[in-house]
VMD Tcl script that draws the C-alpha trace (Angstrom):
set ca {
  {0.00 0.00 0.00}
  {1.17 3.68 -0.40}
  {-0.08 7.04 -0.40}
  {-0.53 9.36 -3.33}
  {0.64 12.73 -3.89}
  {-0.89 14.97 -6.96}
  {0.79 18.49 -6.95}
  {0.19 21.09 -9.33}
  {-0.12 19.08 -12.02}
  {-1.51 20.25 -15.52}
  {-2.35 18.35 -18.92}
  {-2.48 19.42 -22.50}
  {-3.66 18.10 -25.78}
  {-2.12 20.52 -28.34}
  {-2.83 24.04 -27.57}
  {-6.10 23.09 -25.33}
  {-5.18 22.83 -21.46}
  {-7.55 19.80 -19.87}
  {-6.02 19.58 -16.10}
  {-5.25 23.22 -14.68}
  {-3.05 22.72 -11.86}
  {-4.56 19.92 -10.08}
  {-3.32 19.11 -6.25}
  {-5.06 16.43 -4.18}
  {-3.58 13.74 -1.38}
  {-5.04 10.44 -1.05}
  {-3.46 8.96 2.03}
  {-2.32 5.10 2.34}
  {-5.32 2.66 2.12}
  {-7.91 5.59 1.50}
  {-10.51 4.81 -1.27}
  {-10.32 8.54 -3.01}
  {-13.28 9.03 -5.70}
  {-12.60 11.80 -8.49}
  {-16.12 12.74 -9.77}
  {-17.73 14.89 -12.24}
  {-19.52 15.93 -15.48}
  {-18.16 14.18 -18.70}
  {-15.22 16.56 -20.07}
  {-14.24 17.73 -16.36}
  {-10.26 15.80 -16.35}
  {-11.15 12.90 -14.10}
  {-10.24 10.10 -16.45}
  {-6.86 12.24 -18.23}
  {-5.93 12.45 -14.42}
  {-6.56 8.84 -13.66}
  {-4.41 7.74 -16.83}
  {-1.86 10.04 -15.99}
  {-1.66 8.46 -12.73}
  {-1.17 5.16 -14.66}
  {1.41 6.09 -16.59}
  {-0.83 6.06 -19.63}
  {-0.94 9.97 -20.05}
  {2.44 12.10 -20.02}
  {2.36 14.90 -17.27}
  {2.35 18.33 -19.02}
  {3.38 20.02 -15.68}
  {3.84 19.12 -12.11}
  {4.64 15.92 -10.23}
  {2.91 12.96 -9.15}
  {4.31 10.59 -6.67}
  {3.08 7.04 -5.53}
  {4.75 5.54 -1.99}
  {6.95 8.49 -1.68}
  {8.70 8.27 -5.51}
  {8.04 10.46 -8.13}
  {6.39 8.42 -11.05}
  {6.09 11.09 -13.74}
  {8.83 9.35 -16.20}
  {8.34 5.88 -14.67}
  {6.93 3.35 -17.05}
  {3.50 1.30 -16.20}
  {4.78 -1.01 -15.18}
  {6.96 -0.15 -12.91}
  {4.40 1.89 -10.88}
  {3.12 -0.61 -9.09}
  {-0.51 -0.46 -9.85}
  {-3.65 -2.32 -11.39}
  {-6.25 -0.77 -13.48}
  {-10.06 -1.66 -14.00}
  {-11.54 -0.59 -16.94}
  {-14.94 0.12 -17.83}
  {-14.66 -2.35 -20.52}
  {-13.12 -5.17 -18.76}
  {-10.48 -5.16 -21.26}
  {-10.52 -9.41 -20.89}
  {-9.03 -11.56 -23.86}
  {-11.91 -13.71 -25.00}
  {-9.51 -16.40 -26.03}
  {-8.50 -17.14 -22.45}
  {-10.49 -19.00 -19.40}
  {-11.06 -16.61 -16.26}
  {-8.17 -18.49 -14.85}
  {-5.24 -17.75 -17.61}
  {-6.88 -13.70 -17.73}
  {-5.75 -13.63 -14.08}
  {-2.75 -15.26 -14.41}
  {-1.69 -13.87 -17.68}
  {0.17 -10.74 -15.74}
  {2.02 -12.85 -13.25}
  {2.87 -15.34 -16.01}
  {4.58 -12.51 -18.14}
  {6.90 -11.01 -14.95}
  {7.52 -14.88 -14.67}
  {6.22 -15.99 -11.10}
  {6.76 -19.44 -10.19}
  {3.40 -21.77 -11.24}
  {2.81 -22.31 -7.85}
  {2.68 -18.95 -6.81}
  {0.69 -17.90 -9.44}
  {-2.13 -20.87 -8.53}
  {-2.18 -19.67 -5.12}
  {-2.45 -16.00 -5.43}
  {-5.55 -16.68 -8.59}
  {-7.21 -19.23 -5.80}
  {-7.03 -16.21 -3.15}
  {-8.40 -14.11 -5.59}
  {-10.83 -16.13 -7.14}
  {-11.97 -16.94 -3.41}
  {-12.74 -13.05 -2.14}
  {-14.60 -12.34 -5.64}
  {-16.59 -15.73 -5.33}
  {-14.89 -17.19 -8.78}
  {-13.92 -20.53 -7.86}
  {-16.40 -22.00 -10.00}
  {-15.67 -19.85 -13.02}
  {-12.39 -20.91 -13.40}
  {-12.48 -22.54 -16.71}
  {-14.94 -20.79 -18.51}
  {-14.51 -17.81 -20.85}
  {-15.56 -14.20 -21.22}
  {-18.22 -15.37 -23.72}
  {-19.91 -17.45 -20.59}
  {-20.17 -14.74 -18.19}
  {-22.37 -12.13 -16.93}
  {-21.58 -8.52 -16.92}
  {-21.03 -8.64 -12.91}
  {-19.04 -11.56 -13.58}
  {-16.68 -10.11 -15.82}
  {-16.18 -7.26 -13.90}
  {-15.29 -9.50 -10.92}
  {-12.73 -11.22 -13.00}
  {-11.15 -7.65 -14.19}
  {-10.77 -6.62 -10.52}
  {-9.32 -10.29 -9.78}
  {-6.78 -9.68 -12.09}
  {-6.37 -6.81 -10.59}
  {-5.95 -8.43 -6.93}
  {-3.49 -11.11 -8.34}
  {-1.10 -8.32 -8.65}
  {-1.00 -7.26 -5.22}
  {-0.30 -3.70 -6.29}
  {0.47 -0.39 -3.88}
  {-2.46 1.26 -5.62}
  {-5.77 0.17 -7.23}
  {-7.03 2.34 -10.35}
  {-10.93 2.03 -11.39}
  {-12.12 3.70 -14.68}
  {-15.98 3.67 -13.97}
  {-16.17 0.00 -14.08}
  {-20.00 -0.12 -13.55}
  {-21.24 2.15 -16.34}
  {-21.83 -1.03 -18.29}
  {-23.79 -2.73 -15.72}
  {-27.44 -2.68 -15.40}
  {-28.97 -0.45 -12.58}
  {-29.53 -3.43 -9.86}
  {-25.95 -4.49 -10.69}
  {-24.44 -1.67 -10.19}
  {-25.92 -1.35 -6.61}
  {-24.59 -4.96 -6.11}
  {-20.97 -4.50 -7.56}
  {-20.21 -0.96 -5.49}
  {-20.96 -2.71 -2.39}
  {-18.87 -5.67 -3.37}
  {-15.61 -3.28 -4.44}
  {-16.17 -1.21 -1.14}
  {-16.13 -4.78 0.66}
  {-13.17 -5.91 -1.45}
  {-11.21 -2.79 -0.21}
  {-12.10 -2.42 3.40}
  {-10.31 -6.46 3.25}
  {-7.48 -5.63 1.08}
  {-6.95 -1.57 2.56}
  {-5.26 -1.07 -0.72}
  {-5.01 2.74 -1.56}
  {-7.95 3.15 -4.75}
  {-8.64 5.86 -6.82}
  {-11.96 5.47 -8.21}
  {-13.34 7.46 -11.58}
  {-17.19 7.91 -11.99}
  {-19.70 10.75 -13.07}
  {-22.11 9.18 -10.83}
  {-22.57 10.85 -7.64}
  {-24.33 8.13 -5.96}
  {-21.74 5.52 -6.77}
  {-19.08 8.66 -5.08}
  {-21.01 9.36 -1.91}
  {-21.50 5.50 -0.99}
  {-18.14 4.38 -2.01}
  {-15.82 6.99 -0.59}
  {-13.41 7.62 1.49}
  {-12.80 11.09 0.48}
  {-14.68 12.67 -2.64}
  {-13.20 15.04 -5.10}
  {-15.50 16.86 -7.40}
  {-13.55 18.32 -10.47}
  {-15.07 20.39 -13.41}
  {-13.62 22.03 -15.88}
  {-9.92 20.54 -15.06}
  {-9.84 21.88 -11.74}
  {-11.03 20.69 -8.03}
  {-13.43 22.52 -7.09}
  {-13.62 20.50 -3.12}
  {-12.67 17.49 -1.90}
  {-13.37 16.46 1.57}
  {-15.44 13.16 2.97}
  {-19.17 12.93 1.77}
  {-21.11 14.11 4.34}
  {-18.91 17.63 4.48}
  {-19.61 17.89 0.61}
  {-22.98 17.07 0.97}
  {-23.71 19.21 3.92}
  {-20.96 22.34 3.50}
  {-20.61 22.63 -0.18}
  {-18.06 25.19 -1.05}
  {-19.79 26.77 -4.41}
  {-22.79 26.46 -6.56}
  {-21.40 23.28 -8.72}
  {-20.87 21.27 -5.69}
  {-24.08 21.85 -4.43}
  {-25.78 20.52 -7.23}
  {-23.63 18.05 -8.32}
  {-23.28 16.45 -5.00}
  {-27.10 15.13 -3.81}
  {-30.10 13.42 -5.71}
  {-32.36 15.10 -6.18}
  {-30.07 18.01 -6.51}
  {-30.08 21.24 -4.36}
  {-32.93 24.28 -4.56}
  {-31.69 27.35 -5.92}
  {-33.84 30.12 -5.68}
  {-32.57 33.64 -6.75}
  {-32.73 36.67 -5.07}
  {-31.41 40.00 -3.18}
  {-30.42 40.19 0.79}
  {-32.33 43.29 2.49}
  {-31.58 44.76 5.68}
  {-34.73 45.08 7.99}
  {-33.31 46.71 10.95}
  {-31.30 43.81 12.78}
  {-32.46 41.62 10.68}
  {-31.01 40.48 7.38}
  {-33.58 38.56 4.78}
  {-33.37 37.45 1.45}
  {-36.37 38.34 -0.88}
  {-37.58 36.60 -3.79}
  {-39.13 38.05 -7.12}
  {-42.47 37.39 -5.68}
  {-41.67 39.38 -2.37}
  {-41.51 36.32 0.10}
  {-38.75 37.14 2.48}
  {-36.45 34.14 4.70}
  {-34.40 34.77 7.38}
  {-30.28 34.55 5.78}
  {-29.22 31.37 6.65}
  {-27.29 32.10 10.66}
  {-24.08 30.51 8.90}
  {-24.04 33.35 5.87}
  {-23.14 36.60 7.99}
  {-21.21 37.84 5.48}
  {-24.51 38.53 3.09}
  {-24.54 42.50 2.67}
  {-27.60 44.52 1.99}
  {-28.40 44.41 -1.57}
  {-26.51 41.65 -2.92}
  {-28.02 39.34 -5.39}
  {-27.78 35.57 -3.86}
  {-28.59 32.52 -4.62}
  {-30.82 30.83 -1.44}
  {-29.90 26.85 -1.79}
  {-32.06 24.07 0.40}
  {-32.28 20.59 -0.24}
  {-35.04 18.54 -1.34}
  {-35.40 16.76 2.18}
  {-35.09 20.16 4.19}
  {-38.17 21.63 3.01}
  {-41.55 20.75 5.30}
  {-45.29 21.60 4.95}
  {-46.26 24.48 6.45}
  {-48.50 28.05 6.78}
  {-48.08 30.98 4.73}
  {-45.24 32.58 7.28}
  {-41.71 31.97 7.04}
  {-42.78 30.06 3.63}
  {-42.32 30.14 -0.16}
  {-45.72 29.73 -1.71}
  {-45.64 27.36 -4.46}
  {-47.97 25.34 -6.78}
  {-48.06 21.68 -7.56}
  {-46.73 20.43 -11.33}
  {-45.85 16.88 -10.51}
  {-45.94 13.99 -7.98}
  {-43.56 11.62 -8.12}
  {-44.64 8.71 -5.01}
  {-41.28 6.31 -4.69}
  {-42.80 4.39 -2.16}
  {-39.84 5.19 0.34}
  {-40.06 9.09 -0.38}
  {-42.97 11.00 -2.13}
  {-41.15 13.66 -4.85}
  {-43.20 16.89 -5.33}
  {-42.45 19.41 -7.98}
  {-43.39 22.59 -7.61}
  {-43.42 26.17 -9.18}
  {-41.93 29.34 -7.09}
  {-42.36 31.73 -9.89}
  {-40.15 30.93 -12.56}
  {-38.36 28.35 -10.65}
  {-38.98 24.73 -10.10}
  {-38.77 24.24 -6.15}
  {-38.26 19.94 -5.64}
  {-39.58 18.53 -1.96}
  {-39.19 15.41 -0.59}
  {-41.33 13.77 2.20}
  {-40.82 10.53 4.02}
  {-44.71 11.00 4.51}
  {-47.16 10.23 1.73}
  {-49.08 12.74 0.12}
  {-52.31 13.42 -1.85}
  {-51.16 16.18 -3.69}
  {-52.38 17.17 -7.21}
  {-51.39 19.34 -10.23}
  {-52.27 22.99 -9.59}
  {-52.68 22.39 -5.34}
  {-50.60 25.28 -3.54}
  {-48.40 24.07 -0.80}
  {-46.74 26.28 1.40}
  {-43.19 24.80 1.62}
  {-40.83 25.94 5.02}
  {-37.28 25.85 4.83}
  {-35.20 24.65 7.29}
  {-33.48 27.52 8.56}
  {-30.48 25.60 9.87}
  {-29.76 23.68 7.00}
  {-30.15 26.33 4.24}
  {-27.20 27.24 1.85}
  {-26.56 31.39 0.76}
  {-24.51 31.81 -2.79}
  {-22.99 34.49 -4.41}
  {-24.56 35.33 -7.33}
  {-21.70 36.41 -9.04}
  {-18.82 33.80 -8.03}
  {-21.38 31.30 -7.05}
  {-19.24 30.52 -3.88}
  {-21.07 30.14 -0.71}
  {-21.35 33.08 2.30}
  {-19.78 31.79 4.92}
}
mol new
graphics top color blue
foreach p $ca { graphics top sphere $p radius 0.5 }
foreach p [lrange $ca 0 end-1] q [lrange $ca 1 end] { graphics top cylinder $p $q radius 0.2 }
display resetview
């Protein structure tokens, strides 16, 4: 196992720069997951972890050494691929073994470290069958036995469930989180799937645009979000964001909306000044039946009933306000429901830089 160091490190295809100066520490045995939009750097920065990318600028180390002009393989490491990446021609058995065959381990050795794989993933009786005869889960297991054969200091995913069926994938991110809280190998995990980062991870980092925009554990994220794209990126169904412009009623500071509802400022957003145009963020979950005061009036458009969780949509002027309520409710199209945010867990925005008053 070994700890990862990313400093400053930038990327460029031709004249177009894709990583701007990336830095980010993923401490021995962590499970670190880089999300984000498609286009954002995550999978450049995972392949020039690899070795597969060259580093433009800056340094990336792995155990303490500085990798950027080592080889593949002679990093140390073991990539999953979305694809699997499996040779069809081969049983599960000689896929696993093909690596340790090539750096010419002893046939013995080999046996017993594919049986110790085969035996955490639940392979054993898959040995002699090929690619062709397998499942989608079960290919992926194979890919990230092949993987485990290796023994490596750091294991790289490339979203290696995006080919997997929506029940699978709920089965296989469990069974990787499983596999590393066993092996405490230091991961770096790639997905655009927020869901997949917020149960999998150790520590989260959200990139866009080539740059981190926070990283932290998921909970912080979820509940602290440092701007506008983490806070709806990070939670499903995303963040509330309703517009408007902080006033100053005597002691009090409020933010009021188009329709001239006023809130309290969330206590946590001090730094809100008298006449500056904000964005007021609340969660789906946050928001709570109520009366006309301290509420944003809003009608009904759609009902969404989960069976968990009832979804409402709803219209706040030209905005579309989502609730969600562990209750069930008879709503229709066109009711009006009062909705009440809660005033400790409410988010304040600059509208300009989008980063949160804090």
């Amino acid at each position: 196992m070994a700890s990862v160091e990313i400093r400053a490190v930038q990327k460029y295809f031709g004249g177009t720069q894709v990583i701007r100066g990336v830095d980010i520490d993923i401490e021995d045995g962590q499970f670190t997951v880089l999300v984000g939009p498609s286009g954002c750097g995550k999978s450049t920065l995972l392949r020039m972890l690899a070795g597969l990318e060259e580093i433009t600028h800056g340094e990336i180390s792995i155990g303490g050494k500085v990798v950027n002009d080592m080889p593949p393989k002679e990093r140390d490491i073991a990539m999953v691929f979305q694809n699997y990446a499996l040779y069809p021609h081969m049983t599960v058995y000689d896929n696993m073994a093909f690596s340790l065959a090539l750096a010419k381990f002893e046939k013995s050795d080999i046996k017993a470290r594919v049986d110790r794989a085969s035996g955490i993933l639940g392979l054993g009786e898959l040995l002699q069958r090929y690619p062709r005869q397998l499942s989608g889960g079960q290919r992926q297991r194979v890919a990230m036995g092949r993987a485990i054969v290796r023994d490596p200091q750091v294991f790289l995913f490339d979203e290696p469930l995006s080919n997997l069926d929506a029940n699978l994938r709920v089965q296989m991110r469990t069974e990787i989180r499983e596999l590393h809280q066993r092996l405490r190998t230091t991961s770096v995990y790639v997905t655009h799937d927020q869901i997949e980062a917020m149960t999998m991870a150790d520590q989260i980092v959200v990139m866009h645009d080539g740059v981190v925009e926070q990283r932290g554990k998921p909970l912080d994220l979820y509940d602290h979000p440092d701007n506008l794209f983490v806070a709806k990126f990070i939670g499903s169904p995303s963040m509330n964001f309703l517009p408007g412009v902080v006033r100053q009623d005597g002691a009090a500071a409020l933010v009021e909306f188009d329709d001239g509802t006023r809130l309290p400022v969330p206590a946590r957003s001090k730094s809100a000044v008298d006449g500056q145009r904000v964005i007021y963020g609340v969660r789906p979950e946050h928001l709570t039946l109520g009366s006309e005061s301290q509420a944003i009036k809003t009608v009904v458009t759609v009902v969404e009933p989960t069976g968990a969780n009832t979804e409402v949509y709803c219209r706040f002027g030209e905005t579309e306000v989502v609730s969600m309520f562990r209750e069930r409710h008879d709503f229709a199209a066109g009711d009006t429901v009062f909705l009440v945010p809660d005033q400790q867990r409410t988010h304040l925005f600059d509208a300009e830089t989008g980063k949160v008053l804090a």
